[in-house]
C-alpha positions in Angstrom: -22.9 45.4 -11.5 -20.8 45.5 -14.5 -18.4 47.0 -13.2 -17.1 44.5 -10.0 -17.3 41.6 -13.4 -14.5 44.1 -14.7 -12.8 44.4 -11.7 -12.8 40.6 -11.1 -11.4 40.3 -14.5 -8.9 42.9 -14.0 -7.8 40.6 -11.2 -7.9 37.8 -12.6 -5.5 39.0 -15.6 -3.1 40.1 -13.3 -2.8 37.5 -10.8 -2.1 35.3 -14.5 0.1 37.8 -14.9 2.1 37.4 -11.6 2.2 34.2 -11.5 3.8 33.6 -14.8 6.5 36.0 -13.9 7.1 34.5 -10.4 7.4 31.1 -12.4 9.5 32.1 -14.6 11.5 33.4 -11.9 11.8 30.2 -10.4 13.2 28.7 -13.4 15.9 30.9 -13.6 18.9 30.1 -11.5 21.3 33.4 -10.1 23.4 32.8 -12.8 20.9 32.6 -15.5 21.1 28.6 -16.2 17.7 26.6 -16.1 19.1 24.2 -13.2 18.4 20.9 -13.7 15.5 18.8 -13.6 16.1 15.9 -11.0 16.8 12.1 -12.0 14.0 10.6 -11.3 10.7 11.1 -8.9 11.6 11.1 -5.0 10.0 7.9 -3.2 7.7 9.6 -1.1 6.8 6.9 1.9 4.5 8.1 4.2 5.9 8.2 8.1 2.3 6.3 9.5 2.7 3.3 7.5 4.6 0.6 8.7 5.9 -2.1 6.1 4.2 -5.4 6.6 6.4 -8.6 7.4 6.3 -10.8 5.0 3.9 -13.8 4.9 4.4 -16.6 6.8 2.3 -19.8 7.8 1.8 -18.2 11.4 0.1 -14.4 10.3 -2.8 -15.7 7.9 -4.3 -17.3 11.4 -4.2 -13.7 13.1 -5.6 -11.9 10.0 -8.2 -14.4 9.8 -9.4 -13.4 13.4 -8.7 -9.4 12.7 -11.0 -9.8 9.4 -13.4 -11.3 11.7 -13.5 -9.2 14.1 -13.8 -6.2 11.5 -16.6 -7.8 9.7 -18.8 -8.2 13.7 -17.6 -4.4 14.1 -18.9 -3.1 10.7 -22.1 -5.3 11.0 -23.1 -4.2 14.5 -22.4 -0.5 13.8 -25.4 -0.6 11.3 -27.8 -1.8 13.9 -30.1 1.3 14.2 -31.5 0.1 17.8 -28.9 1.7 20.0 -29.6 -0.7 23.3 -29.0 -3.9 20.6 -25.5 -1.8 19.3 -24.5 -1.5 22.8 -25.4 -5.1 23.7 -23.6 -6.3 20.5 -20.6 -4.1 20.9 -19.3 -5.3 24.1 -19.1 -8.9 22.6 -17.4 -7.2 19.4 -14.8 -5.5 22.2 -14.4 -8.7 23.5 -13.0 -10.6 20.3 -11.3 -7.7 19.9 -9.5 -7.6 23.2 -8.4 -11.3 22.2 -6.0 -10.3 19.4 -3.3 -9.6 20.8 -3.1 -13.4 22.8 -3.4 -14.5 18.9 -0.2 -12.1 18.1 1.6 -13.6 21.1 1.2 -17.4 19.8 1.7 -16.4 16.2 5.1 -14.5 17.5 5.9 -17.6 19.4 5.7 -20.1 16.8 7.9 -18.2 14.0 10.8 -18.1 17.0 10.7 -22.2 17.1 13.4 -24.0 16.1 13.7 -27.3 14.6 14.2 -29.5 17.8 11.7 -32.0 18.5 10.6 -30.2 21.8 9.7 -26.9 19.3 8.0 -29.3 16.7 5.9 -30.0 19.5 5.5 -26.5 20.6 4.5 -25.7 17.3 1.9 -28.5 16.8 -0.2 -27.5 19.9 0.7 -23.4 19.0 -0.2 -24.0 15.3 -3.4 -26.0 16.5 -4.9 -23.2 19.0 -4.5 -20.7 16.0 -6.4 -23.0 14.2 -9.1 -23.4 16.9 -9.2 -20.3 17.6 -9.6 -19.0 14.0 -12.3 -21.6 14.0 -14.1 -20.0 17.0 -13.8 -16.5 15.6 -14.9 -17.2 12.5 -18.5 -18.9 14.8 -18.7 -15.7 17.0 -18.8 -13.4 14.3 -21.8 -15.9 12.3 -23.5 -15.8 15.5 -23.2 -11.8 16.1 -24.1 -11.5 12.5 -27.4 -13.4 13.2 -28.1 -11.3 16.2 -27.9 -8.4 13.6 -30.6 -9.4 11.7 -32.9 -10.4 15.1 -31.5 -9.1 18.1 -31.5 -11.2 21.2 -30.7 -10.1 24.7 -30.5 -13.5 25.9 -28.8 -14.6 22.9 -26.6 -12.3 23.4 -25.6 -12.8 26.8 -25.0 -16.7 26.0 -22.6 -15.3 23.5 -20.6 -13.4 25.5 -20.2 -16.2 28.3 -18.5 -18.0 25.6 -15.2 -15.8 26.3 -12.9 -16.1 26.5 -12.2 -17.4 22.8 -8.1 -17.7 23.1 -7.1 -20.0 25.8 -4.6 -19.0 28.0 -0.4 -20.0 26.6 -0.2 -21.7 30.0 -2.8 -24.6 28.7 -1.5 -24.9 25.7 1.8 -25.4 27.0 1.7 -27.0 30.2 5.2 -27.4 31.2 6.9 -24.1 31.0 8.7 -23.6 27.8 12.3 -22.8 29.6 12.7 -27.0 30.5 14.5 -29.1 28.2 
């Protein structure tokens, strides 16, 4: 038994050994300079993460309903009785289909101008955010209470509630193209 502890050490010693000479290797340039240490440390940005815009009074309304939906998520994934996760789910998939409506009106109002017709766009945009935020903000109470005391029928009456984002054709009833 003694003797594998030497021959590990042995080892061990050695591959010290080579790797100080390989380091020391790598220091040295063909000429024999030290080459130079760079400036500064490289910016490393990774390639999955895209920068975010900056804020504006149209993105808070959209995160608002993404936090919302997250929170329902998280909530229902700790529900331990599978047929009440499954039951709750599909009304978490449901707010969840809805973002990207609340993208399309928060895209719509930063492109407004100043004319009076885009004021006016922007009122009734700027007030379905609002409602819907509202409305998000009440689903995810209500699926949070079907955590605690799950409730097929509940439940259902939840998800005939949808959809949560009304269509851009109601909130703008004349198409947007007429002056």
């Amino acid at each position: 038994m003694d003797e594998i502890w030497l021959q590990v050490l042995v080892a061990l010693i050695a591959g010290g050994a080579g790797a100080g000479v390989v380091l020391a290797l790598r220091r040295r340039s063909p000429g024999g300079d030290v080459p130079e240490e760079p400036a500064g440390p490289a910016e490393v940005v990774p390639s999955d993460v895209r920068p975010r815009p900056e804020p504006d009074g149209w993105e808070p309304h959209v995160q608002h309903c993404e936090q919302a939906v997250l929170r329902a998520g998280r909530a229902v994934e700790a529900v331990s009785s599978l047929r009440a996760r499954n039951l709750l789910q599909t009304v978490v998939r449901r707010m969840d289909a809805e973002l990207p409506s609340l993208r399309v009106f928060a895209e719509l109002g930063r492109g407004l101008g100043g004319t009076p017709r885009d004021v006016e766009i922007a009122r009734r945009v700027r007030a379905e955010l609002t409602a819907a935020e509202h409305r998000f903000a009440e689903t995810t109470a209500e699926v949070l209470d079907l955590v605690e005391d799950p409730d097929p029928q509940r439940a259902q009456q939840l998800r005939d509630r949808f959809p949560l984002v009304k269509p851009l054709s109601t909130v703008l009833p004349e198409p947007v193209s007429q002056s």
